[in-house]
NUMARLUM-9789 format. One record per atom (N, C-alpha, C): residue in three letters; x, y, z. Coordinates in pm, whole numbers, plus 50000, padded with zeros to 5 digits. Example, Ala and Ser with C-alpha at 12.3 -4.5 7.8 and 13.67 -1.06 7.14 Angstrom:
ALA513194943150780ALA512304955050780ALA513204967050780SER512854977550708SER513674989450714SER512905000350787
//
This chain:
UNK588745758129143UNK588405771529184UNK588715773729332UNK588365762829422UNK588885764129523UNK590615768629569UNK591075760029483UNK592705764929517UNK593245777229484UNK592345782129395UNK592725798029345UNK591985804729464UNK591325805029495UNK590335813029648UNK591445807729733UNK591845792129785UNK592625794729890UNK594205804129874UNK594855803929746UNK596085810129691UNK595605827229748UNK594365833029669UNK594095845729714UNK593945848429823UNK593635842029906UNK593735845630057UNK594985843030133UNK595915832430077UNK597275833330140UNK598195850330108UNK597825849629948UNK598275862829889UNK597895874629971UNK596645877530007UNK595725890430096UNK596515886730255UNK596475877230318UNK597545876030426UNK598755877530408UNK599445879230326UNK600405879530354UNK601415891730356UNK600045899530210UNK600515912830214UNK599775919130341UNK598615915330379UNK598525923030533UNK599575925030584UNK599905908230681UNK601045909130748UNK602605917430711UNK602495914830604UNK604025921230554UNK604055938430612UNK602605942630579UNK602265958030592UNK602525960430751UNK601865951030815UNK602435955930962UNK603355953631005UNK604295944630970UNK605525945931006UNK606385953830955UNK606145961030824UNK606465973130821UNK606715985130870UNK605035988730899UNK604675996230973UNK605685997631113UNK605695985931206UNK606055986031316UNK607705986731352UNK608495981631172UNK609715982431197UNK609945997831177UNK608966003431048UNK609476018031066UNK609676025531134UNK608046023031294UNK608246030731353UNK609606030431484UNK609786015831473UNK611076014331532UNK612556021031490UNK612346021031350UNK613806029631329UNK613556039931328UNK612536049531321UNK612196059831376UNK612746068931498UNK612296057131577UNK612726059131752UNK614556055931773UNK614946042831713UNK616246044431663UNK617296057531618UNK616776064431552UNK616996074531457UNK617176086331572UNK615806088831671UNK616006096431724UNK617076096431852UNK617196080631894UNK618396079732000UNK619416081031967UNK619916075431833UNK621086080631821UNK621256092931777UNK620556104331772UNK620716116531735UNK621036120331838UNK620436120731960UNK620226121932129UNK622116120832152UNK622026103932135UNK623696102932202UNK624546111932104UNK624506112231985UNK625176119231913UNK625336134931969UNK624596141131982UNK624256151332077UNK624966157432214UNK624976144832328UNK625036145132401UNK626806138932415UNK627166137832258UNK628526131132329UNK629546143632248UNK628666144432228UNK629616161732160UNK629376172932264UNK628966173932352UNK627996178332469UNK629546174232607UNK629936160132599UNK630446155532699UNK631946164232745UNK632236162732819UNK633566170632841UNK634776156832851UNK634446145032940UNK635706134432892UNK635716128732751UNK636526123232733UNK637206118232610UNK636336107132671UNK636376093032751UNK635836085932709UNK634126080932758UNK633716088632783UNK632146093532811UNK631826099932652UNK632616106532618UNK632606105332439UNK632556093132394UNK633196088532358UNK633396073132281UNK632446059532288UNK631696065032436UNK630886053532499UNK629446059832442UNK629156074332414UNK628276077332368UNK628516074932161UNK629186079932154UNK629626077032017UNK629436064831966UNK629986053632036UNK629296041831978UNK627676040932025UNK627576042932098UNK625796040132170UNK625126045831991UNK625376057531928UNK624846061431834UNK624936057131689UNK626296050131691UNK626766043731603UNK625626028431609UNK625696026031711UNK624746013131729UNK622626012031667UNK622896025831720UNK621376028231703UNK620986032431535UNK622126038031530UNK622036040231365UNK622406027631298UNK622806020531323UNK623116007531257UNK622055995531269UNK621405999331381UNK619865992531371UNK619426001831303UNK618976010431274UNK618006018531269UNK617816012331099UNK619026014631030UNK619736013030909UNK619015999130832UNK619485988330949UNK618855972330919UNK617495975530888UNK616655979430968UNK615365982530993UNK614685986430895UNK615306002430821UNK615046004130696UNK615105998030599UNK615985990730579UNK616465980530464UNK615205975130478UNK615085960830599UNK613925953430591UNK612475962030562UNK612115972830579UNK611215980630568UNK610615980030404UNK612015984030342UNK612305986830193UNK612045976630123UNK612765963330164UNK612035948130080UNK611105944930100UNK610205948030206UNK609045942430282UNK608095950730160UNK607995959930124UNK607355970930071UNK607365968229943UNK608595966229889UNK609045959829779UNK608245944329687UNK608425936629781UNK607445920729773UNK605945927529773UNK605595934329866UNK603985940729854UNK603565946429733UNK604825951329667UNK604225960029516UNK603945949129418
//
């Protein structure tokens, strides 16, 4: 009986933990999400060609984290169900 009590409490930790790292990656691609909207913005905004490109990737970058982020968000959430 004991090993089933210690199993349930690894189980209850782990979906805790899983939940906040959730939580904290979402709100990271969140903020992600919104910078590259920003550079996206601002490089359509730009008047040189390559002050474009340097913003263009900056957004490309942030969306491509942002992207990872979700993913891990999505399995994390996933294992919890």
């Amino acid at each position: 009986m004991a090993k089933n009590d210690h199993k349930d409490r690894l189980k209850l930790e782990t979906t805790e933990t899983n939940g906040k790292i959730a939580e904290a990656s979402e709100k990271l691609a969140i903020r992600f999400r919104a910078k590259s909207q920003k550079a996206d913005e601002k490089a359509q905004a730009a008047g040189k060609k390559g002050k474009q490109e340097v913003l263009r990737r900056r957004s490309e970058l942030f969306g491509q984290a942002a992207k990872e982020l979700e993913d891990k968000v999505a399995k994390l959430r996933k294992t919890a169900a």
